[in-house]
FIFISE-79101 format. One record per residue (C-alpha): residue in one letter; x, y, z. Coordinates in steps of 0.05 Angstrom, whole numbers, plus 5000, padded with zeros to 4 digits. Example, Ala and Ser with C-alpha at 12.3 -4.5 7.8 and 13.67 -1.06 7.14 Angstrom:
// FIFISE-79101
A524649105156;S527349795143;
// end
This chain:
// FIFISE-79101
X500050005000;X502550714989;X502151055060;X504651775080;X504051795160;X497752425193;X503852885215;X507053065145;X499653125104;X499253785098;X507153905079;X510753865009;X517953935010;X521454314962;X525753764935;X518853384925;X515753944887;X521054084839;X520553374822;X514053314809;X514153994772;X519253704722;X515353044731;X508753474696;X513053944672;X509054474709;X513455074700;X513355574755;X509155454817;X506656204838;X502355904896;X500655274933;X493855204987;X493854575015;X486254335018;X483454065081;X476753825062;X479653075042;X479252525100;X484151995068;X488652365012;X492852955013;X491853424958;X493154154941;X491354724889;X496954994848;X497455564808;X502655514760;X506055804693;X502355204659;X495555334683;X491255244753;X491454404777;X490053984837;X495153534858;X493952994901;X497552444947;X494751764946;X496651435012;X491050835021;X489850514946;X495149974915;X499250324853;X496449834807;X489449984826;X490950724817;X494050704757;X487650274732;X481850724761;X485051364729;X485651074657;X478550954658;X477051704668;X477852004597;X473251524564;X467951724620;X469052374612;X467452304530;X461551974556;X458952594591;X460352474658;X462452964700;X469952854713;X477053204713;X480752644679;X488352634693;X493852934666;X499652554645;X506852554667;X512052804605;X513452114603;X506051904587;X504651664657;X497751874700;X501651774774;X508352094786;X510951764837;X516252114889;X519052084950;X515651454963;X509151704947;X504351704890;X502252344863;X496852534805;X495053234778;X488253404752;X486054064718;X483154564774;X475054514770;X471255044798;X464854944841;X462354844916;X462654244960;X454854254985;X452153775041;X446553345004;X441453665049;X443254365026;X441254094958;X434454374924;X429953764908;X431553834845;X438153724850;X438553164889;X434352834835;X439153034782;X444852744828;X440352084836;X440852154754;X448052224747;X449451624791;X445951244744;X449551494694;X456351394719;X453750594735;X451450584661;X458850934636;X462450504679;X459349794643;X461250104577;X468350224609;X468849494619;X466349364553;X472549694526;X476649294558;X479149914613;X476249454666;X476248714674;X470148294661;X464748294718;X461947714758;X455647274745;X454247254805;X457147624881;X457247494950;X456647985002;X460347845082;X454347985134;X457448065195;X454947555254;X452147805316;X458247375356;X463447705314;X460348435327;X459548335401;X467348055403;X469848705359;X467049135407;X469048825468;X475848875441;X475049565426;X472149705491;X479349435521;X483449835471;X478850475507;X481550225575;X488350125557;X489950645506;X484751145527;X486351805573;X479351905595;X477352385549;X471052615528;X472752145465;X474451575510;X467951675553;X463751705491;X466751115460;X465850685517;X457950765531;X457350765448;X460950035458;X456549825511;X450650075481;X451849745410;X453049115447;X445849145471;X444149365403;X446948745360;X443548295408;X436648615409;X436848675331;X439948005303;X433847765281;X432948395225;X439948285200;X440748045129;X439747295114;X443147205048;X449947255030;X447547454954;X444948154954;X438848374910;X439348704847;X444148724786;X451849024807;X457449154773;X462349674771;X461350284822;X465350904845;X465350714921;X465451464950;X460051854925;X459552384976;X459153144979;X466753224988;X467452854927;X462153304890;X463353954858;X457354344839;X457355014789;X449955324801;X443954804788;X449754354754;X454453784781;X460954044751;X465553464775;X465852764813;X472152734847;X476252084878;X476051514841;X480851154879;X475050604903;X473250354838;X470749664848;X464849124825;X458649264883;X450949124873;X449249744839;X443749844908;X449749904951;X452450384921;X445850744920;X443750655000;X450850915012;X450751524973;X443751605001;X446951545079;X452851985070;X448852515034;X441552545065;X443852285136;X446352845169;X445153125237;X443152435260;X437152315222;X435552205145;X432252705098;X427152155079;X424852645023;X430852754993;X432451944993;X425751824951;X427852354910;X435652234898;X432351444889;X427451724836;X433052094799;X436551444801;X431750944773;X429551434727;X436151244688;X437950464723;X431050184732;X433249814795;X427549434827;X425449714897;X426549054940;X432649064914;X433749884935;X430549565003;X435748965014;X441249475000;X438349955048;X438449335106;X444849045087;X447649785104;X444549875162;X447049245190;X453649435168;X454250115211;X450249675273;X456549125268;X462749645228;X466650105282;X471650315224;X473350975268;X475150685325;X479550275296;X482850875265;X483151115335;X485350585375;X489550215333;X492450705289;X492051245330;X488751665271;X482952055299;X480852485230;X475152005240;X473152115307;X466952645293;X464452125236;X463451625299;X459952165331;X454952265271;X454451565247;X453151345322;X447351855328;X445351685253;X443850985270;X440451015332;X435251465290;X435250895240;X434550265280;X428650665304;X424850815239;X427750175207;X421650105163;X420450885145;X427150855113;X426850285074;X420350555058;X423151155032;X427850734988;X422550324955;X418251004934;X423351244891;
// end
């Protein structure tokens, strides 16, 4: 894996940047801004003698996997979706890599992250639309032969309710051991012991089948606001394709539905019939399908605590508000377990 440790993301040195400006053959830089509003990568705007570009660090997919997911941009882009493919290297390459790390520029696109509740109706339809879009570009994309054939048939892990129980009992000793008694650690501990009592009341509603619903294929994997640019009424770009991958197209869906219209710790249930509308209005996905997707998620965040791992183990906490919000999101959910699956199948 290409990695790049918390303490040095924000920092170029110089002897990295003149390499990778003779690496894009950039010219003069006249200003770098380091952006903070990424969670995994490291990336920057750059204003240079050879035009305005982001540049970004990978640090969490494989090279090979990079280098694949940007050489399917272009021909998604001369599709009409809505993407800043790559530019290449002098030597022809889309990843510079430098210091250890691997690095890929993008022309600069101008527009506005906005949370998927500050979206107009309207617009969250028309998002809905362009997912389905991308879905449809992406198939065509493998037709070409840019990505490898997909699947009859796919299986998806559902977590047990024994294995949840013993991930957060572990986690709840990590909190004893590595914790300082924070507000964090005090948090963390009653969210364990809650979601403890939580798998165990709930088992019965967790997903039966290890075959998900629905047709799949290939999927962007991170279709959230920081990876949406918006110019006006119009998505200008989708950003970070680094999560490329073969899903059931209604997992891809619920998620985008979650991290856009489940803020605050509740769901927009409006805005997930309409962004599912918008959707099926271009991949006529059935609704029990939409419905198992929307289950198989929410048993994921009941038996997933992804953060604290991040926490704990890594000692990474640029995750630790998402706990937060996911933990209040799903306590909302569990709740109104039918209303939102509801909400799903209207679109």
């Amino acid at each position: 894996m290409i990695d790049a440790t918390v303490a040095t993301r924000s920092d170029i040195a110089e002897s990295v940047l003149g390499e990778l400006i003779d690496a894009f053959g950039l010219g003069e830089v006249q200003e770098r801004r380091y952006l903070a509003d990424g969670l995994m990568n490291a990336n920057w705007k750059l204003d240079t003698s050879a035009g305005r570009f982001a540049l970004k660090r990978v640090t969490d997919v494989s090279l090979e996997r990079l280098q694949r997911n940007l050489g399917v941009l272009a021909a998604l882009g001369a599709d009409g979706v809505p993407v800043s493919a790559p530019v290449p290297t002098v030597s022809g390459s889309l990843v510079a890599q430098v210091n250890g790390g691997a690095w890929c520029l993008f022309p600069w696109v101008a527009g506005s992250h906005v949370r998927g509740v500050d979206l107009t109706l309207a617009r969250v339809s028309a998002l809905g639309a362009h997912l389905g879009r991308l879905h449809t570009s992406l198939g065509r994309a493998c037709g070409r032969g840019l990505l490898s054939g997909v699947p009859e048939t796919i299986t998806a892990d559902v977590t047990s309710p024994e294995r949840a129980v013993e991930k957060a009992e572990r986690l709840s000793a990590a909190v004893r051991d590595k914790g300082n008694g924070s507000d964090f650690d005090r948090a963390a501990a009653a969210a364990l012991e809650h979601r403890r009592a939580l798998v165990c009341k709930h088992a019965d509603h967790r997903p039966r089948s290890a075959t998900p619903e629905g047709d799949h294929g290939w999927t962007h994997g991170d279709v959230q606001y920081r990876n949406l640019l918006w110019e006006g009424e119009d998505l200008a770009a989708i950003l970070d394709w680094d999560r490329i991958a073969v899903r059931p197209y209604a997992e891809e869906v619920a998620r985008t539905a979650q991290v856009q219209f489940g803020v605050g710790g509740v769901f927009d249930l409006a805005r997930v019939s309409a962004f599912v509308e918008g959707y099926r209005s271009v991949v006529p996905l059935e609704p029990s399908a939409l419905v198992d997707g929307a289950r198989r998620l929410w048993w994921k965040r009941m038996t997933d605590f992804w953060q604290l791992e991040f926490h704990y183990d890594r000692g990474d906490i640029s995750f630790d508000d998402l706990f937060t919000a996911d933990e209040a999101l799903l306590h909302w959910w569990t709740d109104r377990l039918d209303q939102v699956e509801d909400a799903f199948a209207a679109g």
